[in-house]
C-alpha positions as CSV (number, residue, x, y, z in Angstrom):
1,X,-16.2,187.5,-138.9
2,X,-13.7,189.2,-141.4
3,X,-10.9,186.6,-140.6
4,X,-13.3,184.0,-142.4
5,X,-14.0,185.9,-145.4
6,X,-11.9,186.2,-149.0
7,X,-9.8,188.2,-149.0
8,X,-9.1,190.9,-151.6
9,X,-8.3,189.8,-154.6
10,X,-5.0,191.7,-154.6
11,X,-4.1,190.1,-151.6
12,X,-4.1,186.4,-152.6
13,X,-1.2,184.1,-151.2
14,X,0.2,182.2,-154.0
15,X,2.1,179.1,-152.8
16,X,5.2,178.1,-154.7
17,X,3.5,175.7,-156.2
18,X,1.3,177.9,-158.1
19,X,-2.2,177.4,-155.8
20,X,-3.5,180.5,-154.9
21,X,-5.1,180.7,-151.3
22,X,-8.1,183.1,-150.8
23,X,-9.6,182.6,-147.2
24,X,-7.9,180.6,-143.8
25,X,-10.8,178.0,-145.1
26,X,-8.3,177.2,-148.1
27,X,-5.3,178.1,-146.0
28,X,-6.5,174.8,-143.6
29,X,-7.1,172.4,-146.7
30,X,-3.5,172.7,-148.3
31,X,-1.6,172.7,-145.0
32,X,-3.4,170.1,-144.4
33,X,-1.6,168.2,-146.9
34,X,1.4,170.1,-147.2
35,X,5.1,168.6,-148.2
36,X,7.6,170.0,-146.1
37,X,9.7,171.2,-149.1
38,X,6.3,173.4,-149.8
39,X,6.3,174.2,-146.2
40,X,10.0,175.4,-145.8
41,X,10.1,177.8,-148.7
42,X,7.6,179.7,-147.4
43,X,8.7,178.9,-143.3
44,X,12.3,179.7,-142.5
45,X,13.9,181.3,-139.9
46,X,13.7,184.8,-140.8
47,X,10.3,184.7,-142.2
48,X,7.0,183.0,-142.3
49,X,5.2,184.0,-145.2
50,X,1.8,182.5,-143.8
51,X,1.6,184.3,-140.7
52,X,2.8,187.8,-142.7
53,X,-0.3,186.5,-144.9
54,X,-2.5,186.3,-142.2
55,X,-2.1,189.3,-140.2
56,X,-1.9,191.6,-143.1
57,X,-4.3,190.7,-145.6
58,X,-7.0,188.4,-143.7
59,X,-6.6,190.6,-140.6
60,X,-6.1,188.0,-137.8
61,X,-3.2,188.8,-135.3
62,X,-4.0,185.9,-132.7
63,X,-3.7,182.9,-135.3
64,X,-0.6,185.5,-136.8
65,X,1.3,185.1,-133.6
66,X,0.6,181.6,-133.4
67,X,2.1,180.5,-136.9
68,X,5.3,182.1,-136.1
69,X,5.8,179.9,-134.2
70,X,4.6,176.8,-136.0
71,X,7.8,175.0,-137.5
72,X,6.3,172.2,-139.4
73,X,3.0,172.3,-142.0
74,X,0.9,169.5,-139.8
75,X,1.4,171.6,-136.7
76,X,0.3,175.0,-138.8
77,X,-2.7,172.9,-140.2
78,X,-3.9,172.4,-136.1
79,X,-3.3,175.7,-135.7
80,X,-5.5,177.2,-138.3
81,X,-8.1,174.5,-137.8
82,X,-8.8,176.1,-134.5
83,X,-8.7,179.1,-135.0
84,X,-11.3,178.8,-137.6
85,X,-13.1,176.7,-134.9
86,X,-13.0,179.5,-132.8
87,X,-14.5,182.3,-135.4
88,X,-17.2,180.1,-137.3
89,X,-20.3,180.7,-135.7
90,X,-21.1,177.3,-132.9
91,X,-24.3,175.5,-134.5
92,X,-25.8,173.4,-131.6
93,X,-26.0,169.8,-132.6
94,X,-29.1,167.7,-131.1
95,X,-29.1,163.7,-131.0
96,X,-30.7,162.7,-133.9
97,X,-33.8,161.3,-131.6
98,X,-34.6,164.9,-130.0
99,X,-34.9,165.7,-133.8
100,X,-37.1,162.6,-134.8
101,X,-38.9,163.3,-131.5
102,X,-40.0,166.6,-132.5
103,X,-42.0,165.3,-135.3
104,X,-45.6,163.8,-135.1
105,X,-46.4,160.3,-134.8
106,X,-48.4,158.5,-137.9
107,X,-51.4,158.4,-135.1
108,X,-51.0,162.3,-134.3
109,X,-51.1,162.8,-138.2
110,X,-53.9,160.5,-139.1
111,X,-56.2,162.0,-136.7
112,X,-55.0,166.1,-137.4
113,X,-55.7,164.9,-141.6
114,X,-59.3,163.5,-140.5
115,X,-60.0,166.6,-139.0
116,X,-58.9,169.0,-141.4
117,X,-61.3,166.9,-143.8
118,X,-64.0,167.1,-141.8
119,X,-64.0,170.4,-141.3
120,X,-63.3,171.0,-145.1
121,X,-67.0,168.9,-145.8
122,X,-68.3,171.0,-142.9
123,X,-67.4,174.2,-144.7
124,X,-68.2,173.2,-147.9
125,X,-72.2,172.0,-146.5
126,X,-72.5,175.5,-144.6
127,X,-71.2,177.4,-147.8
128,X,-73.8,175.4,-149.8
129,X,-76.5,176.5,-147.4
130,X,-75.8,179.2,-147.4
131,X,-75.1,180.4,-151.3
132,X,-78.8,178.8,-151.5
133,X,-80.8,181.0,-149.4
134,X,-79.4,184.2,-150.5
């Protein structure tokens, strides 16, 4: 997933504000928050910096020709945020009882700990027994 990864450090986006953006995870988190004076220096008619960020130096033409067309910061923010969706790998989430239930019960456990100690005492007599005779 190179679209996820920092970019090179020569290829930065430094906002007007001064922030300097390294990957479309930071990219998400100020547009996210964005003003729209922050928004519409870097958005205009002729330009939009972000998506001439994103298709050059992070390497992701879909979500590219999707911010052109984004006119407002919140509406970029939605685009990005599923985008990334769409390239982080999909971790399967289980309800949290399939994950308790896949652990053993105090009773399973009690009796699995009685016999590993018995057969601990058991290998301990026959290795007595037999260190003896020989």
């Amino acid at each position: 997933m190179m679209e996820l990864r920092d970019v090179n450090p020569d290829e930065n986006f430094t906002i007007c504000d001064g922030r300097v953006l390294k990957n479309l995870f930071e990219l998400e988190e100020v547009l996210k928050g964005m003003g729209a004076d922050i928004y519409k220096h870097h958005v205009t008619e002729s330009r939009n910096d972000f998506a001439s960020w994103v298709k050059g130096a992070v390497g992701d033409s879909v979500l590219s020709d999707r911010l052109i067309r984004a006119n407002r910061a919140d509406k970029a923010y939605r685009l990005v945020h599923h985008r990334i969706n769409e390239l982080a790998p999909k971790v399967t989430q289980q309800p949290v009882e399939n994950v308790v239930g896949n652990f053993a019960s105090p009773k399973e456990l009690k009796g699995e700990f009685v016999d590993f100690l018995l057969g601990l005492v058991i290998g301990f007599i026959i290795g007595l027994i037999i260190k003896s005779l020989f």
